[in-house]
C-alpha positions as CSV (number, residue, x, y, z in Angstrom):
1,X,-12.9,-16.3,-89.0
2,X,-10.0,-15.4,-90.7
3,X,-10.2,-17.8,-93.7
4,X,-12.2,-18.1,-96.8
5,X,-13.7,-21.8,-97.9
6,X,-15.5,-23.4,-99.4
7,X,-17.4,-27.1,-98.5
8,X,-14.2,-28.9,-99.4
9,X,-11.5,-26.0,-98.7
10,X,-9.4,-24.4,-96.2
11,X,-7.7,-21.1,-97.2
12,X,-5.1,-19.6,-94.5
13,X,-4.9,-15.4,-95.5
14,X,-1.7,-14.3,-94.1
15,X,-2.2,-11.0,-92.0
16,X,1.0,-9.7,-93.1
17,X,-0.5,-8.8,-96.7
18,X,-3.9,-10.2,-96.9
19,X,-2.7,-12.8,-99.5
20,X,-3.7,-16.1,-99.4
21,X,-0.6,-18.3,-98.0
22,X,-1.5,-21.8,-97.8
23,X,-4.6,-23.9,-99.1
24,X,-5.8,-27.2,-98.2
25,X,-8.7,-30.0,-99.1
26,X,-10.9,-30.5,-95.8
27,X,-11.3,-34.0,-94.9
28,X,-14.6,-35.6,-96.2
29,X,-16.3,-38.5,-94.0
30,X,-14.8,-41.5,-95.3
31,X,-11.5,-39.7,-95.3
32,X,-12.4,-39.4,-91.6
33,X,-13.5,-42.8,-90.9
34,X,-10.0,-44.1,-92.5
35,X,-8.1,-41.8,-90.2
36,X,-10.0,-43.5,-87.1
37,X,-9.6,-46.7,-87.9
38,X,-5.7,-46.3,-88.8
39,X,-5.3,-44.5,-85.5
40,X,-7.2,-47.3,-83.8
41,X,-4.9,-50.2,-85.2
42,X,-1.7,-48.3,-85.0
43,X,-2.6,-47.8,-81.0
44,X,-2.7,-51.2,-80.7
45,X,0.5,-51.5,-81.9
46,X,2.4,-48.9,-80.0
47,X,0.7,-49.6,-76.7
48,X,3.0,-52.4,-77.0
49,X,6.5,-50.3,-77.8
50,X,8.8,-49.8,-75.0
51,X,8.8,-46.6,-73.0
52,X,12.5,-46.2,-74.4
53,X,11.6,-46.8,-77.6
54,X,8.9,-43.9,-77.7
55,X,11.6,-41.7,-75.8
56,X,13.9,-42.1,-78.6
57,X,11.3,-41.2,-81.4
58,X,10.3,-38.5,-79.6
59,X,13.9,-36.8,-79.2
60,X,14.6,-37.3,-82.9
61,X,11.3,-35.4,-83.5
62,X,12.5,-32.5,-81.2
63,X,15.6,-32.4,-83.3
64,X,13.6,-32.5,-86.9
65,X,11.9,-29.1,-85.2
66,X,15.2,-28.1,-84.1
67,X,17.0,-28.3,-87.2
68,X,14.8,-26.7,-89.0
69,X,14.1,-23.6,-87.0
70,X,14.7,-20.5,-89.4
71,X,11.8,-22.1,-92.0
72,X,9.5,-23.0,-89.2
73,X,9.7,-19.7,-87.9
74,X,8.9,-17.8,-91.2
75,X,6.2,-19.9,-91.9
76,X,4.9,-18.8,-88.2
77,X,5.4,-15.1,-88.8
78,X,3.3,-15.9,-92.3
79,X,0.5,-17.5,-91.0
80,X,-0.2,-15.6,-87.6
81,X,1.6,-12.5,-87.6
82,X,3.9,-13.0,-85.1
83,X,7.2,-10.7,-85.8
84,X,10.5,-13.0,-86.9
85,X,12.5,-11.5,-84.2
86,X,10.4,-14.0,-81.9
87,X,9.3,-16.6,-83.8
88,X,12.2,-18.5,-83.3
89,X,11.7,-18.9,-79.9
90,X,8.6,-21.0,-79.9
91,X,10.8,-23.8,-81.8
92,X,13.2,-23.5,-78.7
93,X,10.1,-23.7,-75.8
94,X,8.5,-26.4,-77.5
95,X,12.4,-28.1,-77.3
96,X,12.5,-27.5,-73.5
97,X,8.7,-29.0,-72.9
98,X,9.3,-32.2,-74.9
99,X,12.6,-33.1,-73.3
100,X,11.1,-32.3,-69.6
101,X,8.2,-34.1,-70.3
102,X,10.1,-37.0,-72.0
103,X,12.8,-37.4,-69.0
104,X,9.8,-37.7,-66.5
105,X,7.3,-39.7,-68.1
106,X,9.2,-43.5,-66.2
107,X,8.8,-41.9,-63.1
108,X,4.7,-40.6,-64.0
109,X,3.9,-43.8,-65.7
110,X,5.5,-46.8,-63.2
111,X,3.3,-48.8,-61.4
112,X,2.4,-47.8,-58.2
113,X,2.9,-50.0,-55.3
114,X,1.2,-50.0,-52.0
115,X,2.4,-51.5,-49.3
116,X,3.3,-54.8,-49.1
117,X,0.6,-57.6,-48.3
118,X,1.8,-60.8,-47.4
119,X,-0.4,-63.4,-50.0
120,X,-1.0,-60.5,-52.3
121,X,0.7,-58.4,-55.3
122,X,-1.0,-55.3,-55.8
123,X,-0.5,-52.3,-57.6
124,X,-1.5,-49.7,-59.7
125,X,-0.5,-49.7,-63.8
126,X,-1.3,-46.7,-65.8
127,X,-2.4,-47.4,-69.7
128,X,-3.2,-45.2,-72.3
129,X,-6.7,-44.1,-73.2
130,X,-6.8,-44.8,-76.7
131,X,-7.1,-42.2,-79.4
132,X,-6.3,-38.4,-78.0
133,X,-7.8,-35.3,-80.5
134,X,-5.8,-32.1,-80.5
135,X,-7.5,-29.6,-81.6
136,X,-5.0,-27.3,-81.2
137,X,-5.0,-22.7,-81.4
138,X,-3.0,-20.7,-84.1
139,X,-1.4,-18.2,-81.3
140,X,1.4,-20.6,-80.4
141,X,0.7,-23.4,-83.0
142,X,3.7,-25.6,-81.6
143,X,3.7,-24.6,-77.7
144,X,0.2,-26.0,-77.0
145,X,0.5,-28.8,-79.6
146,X,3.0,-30.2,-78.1
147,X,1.8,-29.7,-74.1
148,X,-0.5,-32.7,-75.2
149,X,0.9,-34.3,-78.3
150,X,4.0,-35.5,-76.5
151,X,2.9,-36.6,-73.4
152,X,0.3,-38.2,-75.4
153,X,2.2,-40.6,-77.7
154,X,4.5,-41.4,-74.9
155,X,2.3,-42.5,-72.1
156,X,0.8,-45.2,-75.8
157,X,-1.9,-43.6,-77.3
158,X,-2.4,-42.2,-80.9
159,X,-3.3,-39.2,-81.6
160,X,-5.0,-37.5,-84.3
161,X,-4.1,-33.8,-85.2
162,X,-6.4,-30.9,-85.9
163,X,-4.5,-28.0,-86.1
164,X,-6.2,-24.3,-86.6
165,X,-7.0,-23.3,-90.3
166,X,-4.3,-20.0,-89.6
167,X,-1.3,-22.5,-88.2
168,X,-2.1,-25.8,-90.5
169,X,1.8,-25.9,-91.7
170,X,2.6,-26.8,-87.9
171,X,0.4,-29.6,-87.8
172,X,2.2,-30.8,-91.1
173,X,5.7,-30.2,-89.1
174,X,4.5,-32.7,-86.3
175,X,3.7,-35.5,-88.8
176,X,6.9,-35.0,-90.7
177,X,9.0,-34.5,-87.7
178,X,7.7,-38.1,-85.9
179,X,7.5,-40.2,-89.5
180,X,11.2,-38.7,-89.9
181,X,12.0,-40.1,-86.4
182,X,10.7,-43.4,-87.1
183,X,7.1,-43.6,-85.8
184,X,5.0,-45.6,-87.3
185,X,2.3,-45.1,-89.6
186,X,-0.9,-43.9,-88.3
187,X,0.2,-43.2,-84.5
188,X,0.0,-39.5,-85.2
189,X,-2.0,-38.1,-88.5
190,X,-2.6,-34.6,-89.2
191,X,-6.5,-33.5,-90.1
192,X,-8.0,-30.5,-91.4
193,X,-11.4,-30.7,-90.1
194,X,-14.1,-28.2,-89.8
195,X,-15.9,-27.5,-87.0
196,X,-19.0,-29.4,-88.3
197,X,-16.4,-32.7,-88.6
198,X,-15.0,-32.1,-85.5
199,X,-18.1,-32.0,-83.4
200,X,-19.1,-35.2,-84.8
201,X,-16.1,-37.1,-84.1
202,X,-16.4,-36.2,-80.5
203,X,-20.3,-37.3,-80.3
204,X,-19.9,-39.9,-81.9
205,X,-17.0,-41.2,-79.7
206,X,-15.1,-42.0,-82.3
207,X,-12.0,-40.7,-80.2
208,X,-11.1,-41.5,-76.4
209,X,-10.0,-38.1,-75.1
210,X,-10.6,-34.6,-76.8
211,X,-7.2,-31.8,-76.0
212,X,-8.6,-28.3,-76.9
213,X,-7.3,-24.7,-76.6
214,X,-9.1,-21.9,-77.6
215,X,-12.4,-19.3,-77.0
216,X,-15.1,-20.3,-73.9
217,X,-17.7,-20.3,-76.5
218,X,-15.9,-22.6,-78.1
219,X,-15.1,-25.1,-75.2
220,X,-19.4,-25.0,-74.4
221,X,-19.7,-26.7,-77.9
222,X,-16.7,-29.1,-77.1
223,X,-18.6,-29.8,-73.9
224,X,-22.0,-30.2,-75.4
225,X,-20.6,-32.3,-77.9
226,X,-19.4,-34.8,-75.4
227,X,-22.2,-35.0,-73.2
228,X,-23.1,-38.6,-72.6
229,X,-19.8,-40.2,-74.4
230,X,-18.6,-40.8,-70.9
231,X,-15.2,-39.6,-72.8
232,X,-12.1,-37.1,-71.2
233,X,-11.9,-33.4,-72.0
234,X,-9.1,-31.3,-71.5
235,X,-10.3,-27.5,-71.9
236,X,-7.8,-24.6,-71.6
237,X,-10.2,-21.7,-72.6
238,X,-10.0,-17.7,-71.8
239,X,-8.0,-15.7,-69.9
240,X,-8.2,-12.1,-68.4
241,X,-5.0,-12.8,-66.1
242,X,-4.0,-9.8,-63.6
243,X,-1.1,-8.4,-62.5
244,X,-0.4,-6.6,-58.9
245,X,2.4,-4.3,-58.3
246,X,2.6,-3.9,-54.3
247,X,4.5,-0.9,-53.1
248,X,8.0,-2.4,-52.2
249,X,8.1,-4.0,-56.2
250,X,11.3,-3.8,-57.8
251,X,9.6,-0.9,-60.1
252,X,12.2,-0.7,-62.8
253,X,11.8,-4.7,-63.4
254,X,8.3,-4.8,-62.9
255,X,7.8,-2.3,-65.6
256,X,10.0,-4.1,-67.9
257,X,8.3,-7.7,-67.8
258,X,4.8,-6.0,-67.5
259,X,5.4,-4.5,-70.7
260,X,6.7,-7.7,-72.8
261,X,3.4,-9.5,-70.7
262,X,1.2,-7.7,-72.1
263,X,2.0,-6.5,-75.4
264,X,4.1,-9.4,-76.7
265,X,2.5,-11.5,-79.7
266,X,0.5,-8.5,-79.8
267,X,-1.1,-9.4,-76.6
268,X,-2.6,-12.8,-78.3
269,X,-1.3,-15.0,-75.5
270,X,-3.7,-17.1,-73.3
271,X,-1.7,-15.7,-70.0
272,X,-0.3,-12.4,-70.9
273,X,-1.2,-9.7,-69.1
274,X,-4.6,-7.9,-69.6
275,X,-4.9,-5.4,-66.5
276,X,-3.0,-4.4,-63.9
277,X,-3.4,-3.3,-60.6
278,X,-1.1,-0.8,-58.8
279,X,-0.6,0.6,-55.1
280,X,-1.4,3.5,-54.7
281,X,1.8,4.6,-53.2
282,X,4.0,3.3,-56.2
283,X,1.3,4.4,-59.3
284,X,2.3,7.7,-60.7
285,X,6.1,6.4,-60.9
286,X,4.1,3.3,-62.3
287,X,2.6,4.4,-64.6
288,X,4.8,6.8,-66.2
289,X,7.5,4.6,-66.3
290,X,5.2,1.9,-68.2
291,X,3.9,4.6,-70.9
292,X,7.3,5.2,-71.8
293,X,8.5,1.7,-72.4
294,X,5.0,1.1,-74.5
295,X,6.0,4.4,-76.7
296,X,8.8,2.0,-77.8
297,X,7.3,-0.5,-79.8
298,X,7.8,-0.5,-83.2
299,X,4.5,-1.8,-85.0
300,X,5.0,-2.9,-88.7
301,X,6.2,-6.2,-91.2
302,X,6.6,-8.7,-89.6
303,X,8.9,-10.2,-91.6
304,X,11.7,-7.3,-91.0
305,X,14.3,-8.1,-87.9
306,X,13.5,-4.2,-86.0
307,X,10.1,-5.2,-85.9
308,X,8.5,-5.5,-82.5
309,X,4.9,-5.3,-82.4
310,X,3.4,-7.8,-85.7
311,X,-0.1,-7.2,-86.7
312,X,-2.9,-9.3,-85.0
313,X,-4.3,-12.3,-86.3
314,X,-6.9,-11.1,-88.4
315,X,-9.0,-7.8,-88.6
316,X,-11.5,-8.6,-87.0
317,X,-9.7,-9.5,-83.6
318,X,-8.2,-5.9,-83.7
319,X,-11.2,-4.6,-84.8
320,X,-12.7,-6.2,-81.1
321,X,-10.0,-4.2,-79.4
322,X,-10.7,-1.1,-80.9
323,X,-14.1,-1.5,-79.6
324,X,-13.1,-1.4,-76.3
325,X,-10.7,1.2,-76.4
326,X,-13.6,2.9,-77.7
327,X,-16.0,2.1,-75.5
328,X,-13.6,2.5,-72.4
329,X,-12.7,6.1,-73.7
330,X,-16.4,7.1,-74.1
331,X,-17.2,6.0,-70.4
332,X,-14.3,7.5,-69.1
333,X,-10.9,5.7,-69.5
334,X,-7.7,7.9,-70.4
335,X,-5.8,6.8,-73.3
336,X,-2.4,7.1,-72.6
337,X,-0.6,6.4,-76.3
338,X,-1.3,8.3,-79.3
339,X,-1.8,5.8,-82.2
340,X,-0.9,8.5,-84.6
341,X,3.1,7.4,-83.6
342,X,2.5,4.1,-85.4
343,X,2.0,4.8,-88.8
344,X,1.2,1.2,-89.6
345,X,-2.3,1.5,-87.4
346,X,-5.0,1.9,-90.0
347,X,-8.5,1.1,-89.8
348,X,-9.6,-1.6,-90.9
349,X,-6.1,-3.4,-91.1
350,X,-4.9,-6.1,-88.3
351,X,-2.5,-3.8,-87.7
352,X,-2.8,-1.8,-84.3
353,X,-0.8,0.5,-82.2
354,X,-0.4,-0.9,-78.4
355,X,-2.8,1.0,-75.8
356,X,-2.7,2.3,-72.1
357,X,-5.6,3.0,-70.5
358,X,-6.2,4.7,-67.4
359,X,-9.3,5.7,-65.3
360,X,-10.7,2.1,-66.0
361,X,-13.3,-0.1,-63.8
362,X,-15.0,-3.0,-64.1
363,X,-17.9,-1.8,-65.9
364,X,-15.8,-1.5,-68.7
365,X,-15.4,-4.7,-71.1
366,X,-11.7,-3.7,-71.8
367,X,-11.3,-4.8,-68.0
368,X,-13.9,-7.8,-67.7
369,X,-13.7,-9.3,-71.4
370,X,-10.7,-11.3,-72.6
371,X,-9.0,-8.8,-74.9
372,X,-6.6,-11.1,-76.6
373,X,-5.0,-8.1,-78.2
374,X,-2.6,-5.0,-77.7
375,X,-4.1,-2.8,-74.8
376,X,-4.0,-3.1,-70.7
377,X,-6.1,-0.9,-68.4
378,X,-4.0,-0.1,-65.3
379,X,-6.1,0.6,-62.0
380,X,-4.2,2.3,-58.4
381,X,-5.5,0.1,-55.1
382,X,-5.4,1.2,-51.6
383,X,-4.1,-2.2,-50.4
384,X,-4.0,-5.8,-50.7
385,X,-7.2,-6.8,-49.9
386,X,-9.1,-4.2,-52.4
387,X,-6.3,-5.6,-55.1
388,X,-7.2,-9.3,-54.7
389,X,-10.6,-8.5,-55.3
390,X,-10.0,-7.1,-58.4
391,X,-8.2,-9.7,-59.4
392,X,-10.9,-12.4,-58.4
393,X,-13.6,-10.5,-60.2
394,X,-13.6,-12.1,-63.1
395,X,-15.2,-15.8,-64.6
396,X,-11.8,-16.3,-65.8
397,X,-8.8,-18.1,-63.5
398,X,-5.9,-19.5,-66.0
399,X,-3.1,-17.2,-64.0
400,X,-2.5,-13.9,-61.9
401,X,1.4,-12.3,-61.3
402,X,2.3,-10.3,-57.6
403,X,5.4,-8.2,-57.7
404,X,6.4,-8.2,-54.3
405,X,10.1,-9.0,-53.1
406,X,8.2,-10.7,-50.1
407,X,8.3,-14.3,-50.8
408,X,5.8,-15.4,-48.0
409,X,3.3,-12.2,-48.7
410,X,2.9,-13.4,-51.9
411,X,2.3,-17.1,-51.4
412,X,-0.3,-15.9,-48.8
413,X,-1.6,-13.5,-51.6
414,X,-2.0,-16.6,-53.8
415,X,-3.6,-19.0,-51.5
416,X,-6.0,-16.1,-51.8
417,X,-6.1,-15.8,-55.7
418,X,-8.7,-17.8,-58.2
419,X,-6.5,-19.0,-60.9
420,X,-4.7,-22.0,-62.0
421,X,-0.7,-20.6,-61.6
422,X,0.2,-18.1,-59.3
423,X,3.9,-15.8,-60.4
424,X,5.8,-14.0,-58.3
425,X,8.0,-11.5,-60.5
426,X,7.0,-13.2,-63.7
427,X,4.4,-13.7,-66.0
428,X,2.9,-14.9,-69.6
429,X,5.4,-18.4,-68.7
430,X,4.8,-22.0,-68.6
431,X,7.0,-24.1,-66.4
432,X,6.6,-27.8,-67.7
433,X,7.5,-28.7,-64.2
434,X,4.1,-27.5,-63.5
435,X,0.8,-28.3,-64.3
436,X,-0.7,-26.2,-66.4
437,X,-4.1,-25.5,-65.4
438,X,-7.1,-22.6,-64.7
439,X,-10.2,-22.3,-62.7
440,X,-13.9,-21.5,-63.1
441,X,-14.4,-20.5,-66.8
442,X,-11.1,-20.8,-67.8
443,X,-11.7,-24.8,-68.3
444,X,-10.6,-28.4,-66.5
445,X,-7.9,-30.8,-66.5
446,X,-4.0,-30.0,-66.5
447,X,-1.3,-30.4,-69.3
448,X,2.7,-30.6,-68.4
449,X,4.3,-32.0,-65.3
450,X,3.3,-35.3,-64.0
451,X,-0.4,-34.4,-63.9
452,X,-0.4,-34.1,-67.8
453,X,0.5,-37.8,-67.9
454,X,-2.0,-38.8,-65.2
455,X,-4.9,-37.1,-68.0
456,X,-3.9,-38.7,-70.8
457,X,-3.7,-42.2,-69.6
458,X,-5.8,-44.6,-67.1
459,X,-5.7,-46.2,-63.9
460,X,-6.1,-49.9,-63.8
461,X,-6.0,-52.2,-60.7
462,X,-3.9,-55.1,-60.2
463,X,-5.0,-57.4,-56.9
464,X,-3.2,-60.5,-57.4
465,X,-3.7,-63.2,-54.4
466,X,-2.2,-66.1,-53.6
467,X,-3.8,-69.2,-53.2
């Protein structure tokens, strides 16, 4: 892990320099216990606050996060690497998810009304489940706080905050932005947790749905952690999402977006890109096109605007990729970009230079094994049926992209695919009109569109007869 603490201390080192950029005291157990039982008597409270009311608050806490955009987005580059050139931009999709997901939550959360019964009023009412836990990733510390944050405190619960020890200033933004907006105390609090702590909230039910984002190893201890609490999880875990090019792809587009899929945020995105399958007929002109636009990355500070590529997370994530370059290279794979044209790639730094690799199967780890870092092995198919094997053999499903200009092929294609989203000339997106969901290792349940209100509240049963 990429901090240093002690029992009582969270340190966030900055991958930019190594230095040491923000420190904070972990919560002890009775600081815990207080948290629960404020979040527990302020629920009880805003179950009760209009739907219009929460809308409100929520919009002025958009606009706190709005406002303050060029701070927020240094602070991200800081604490995850992320160059400043793009940082920005996460304050701006975390604008467009709130606002969707505010305007729709009347129409998720009415009543719903079967038909009419003479002698009877029936219907179903949708309540909130109590207290929801976020325990939320550093990669986009705002995007996925907010998937369940907002919807959360709108459908009436509380919610109680654990952001990742590399991101904890974005969790301190959320509480800032919603007390600025007017909400009241204790509805949404801010933790810094280890994992210890956090393991034991969740057995110990002290909390009535658990929101996570992050590794697969990870989610087994959520899970196991949970057993026999009879209380929600919502898991979005790993990702080894492919990509196929078919032969009548718009090549010079499918290049271009294939490129930023895979190597923006350095490739530390739970969709982006991590191989990609080609036909046959379209894979030298591919290829070579691809290499070309990788060559242009410019890996270095963050913090400067010309930068492109930012360094990973921590050294030991790019440490993990270098492995399996490494490995891939020794059984067989061709590296296709010379790390010696970014100067900036150094051994033992978080700093690495993008990779292509080619001559890759699936007895390599770089093509089986969620990468979550700068390199993409590209494979040529014979067809469509040998490409969506590929693309099914993994234990991972969040989402898989066809670039096709054939509408129906590729919905037929992706009735075919194991995953949660299926693209069509786009990928590493989330469409809050959509749930946002995977399949088999990936994790369970669904965050955005109406389906992200339906997990974080409750059905309850109305049959009302007259007598």
């Amino acid at each position: 892990m990429n901090r240093a603490q002690d029992a009582a201390c969270l340190q966030t080192i900055s991958p930019v320099d190594g230095s040491i950029y923000v420190e904070r005291p972990l919560a002890n157990a009775e600081e815990i216990a207080q948290s629960i039982a404020l979040s527990r008597s302020a629920q009880n409270r805003w179950q009760t606050t209009s739907l219009e009311e929460r809308a409100a608050i929520c919009e002025l806490a958009v606009q706190y996060f709005e406002s303050r955009e060029q701070q927020i987005a240094a602070e991200i580059t800081w604490q995850m690497g992320r160059p400043i050139a793009y940082s920005g931009s996460e304050i701006k999709g975390l604008a467009e998810r709130a606002r969707y997901m505010i305007g729709i939550a009347e129409q998720a959360l009415t009543d719903d009304v079967p038909v009419l019964k003479n002698g009877f009023k029936r219907f179903i009412r949708r309540e909130p489940l109590g207290i929801v836990l976020t325990v939320a990733p550093w990669n986009y510390p705002l995007l996925t706080t907010v998937n369940s944050v907002l919807p959360a405190l709108m459908a009436g619960n509380s919610v109680l905050l654990k952001p990742s020890a590399q991101t904890p200033l974005c969790g301190e933004h959320f509480v800032s932005a919603f007390r600025a907006a007017g909400l009241p105390e204790g509805v949404l609090q801010c933790l810094y947790l280890d994992h210890n702590s956090t393991a034991q909230m969740i057995s110990d039910a002290a909390v009535d749905f658990t929101c996570f984002t992050g590794s697969v190893a990870a989610g087994q201890k959520i899970e196991q952690a949970a057993a026999g609490t009879f209380r929600g999880l919502g898991l979005e875990l790993g990702g080894k999402d492919p990509a196929y090019v078919c032969a009548d792809a718009k090549l010079d587009y499918s290049v271009t977006e294939l490129v930023d899929g895979a190597f923006f945020n350095s490739g530390q995105s739970c969709c982006g890109i991590e191989r990609i399958y080609v036909d046959e007929a379209v894979f030298p002109q591919f290829v070579e096109a691809y290499v070309e636009q990788v060559k242009k990355y410019k890996l270095g500070n963050p913090l400067l605007s010309d930068t492109s590529l930012g360094p990973m997370v921590r050294t030991a994530a790019a440490d993990w990729v270098r492995q399996q370059i490494n490995d891939a290279v020794k059984h067989g794979a061709k590296p296709c970009i010379d790390a010696a044209l970014f100067s900036e790639d150094q051994p033992g730094s978080p700093y690495l230079a993008p990779q292509v690799l080619l001559d890759v199967d699936h007895s390599m780890s770089v093509m089986r094994e969620e990468s979550f870092g700068p390199v993409v092995g590209i494979m040529s198919v014979k067809n469509d049926d040998e490409a969506l094997k590929l693309m099914n053999d993994s234990d991972l499903g969040l989402t898989a992209s066809l670039w096709t200009q054939d509408q129906d092929q590729a919905e037929a294609l992706g009735n075919r695919l194991q995953t949660g989203t299926v693209f069509m000339n786009r990928c590493d997106y989330l469409d809050p009109s959509l749930a946002w969901t995977g399949t088999k290792n990936t994790g369970r349940g669904a965050t955005l569109s109406k389906l992200g209100y339906l997990q974080l509240s409750r059905a309850k049963s109305f049959h009302l007869k007259t007598v």
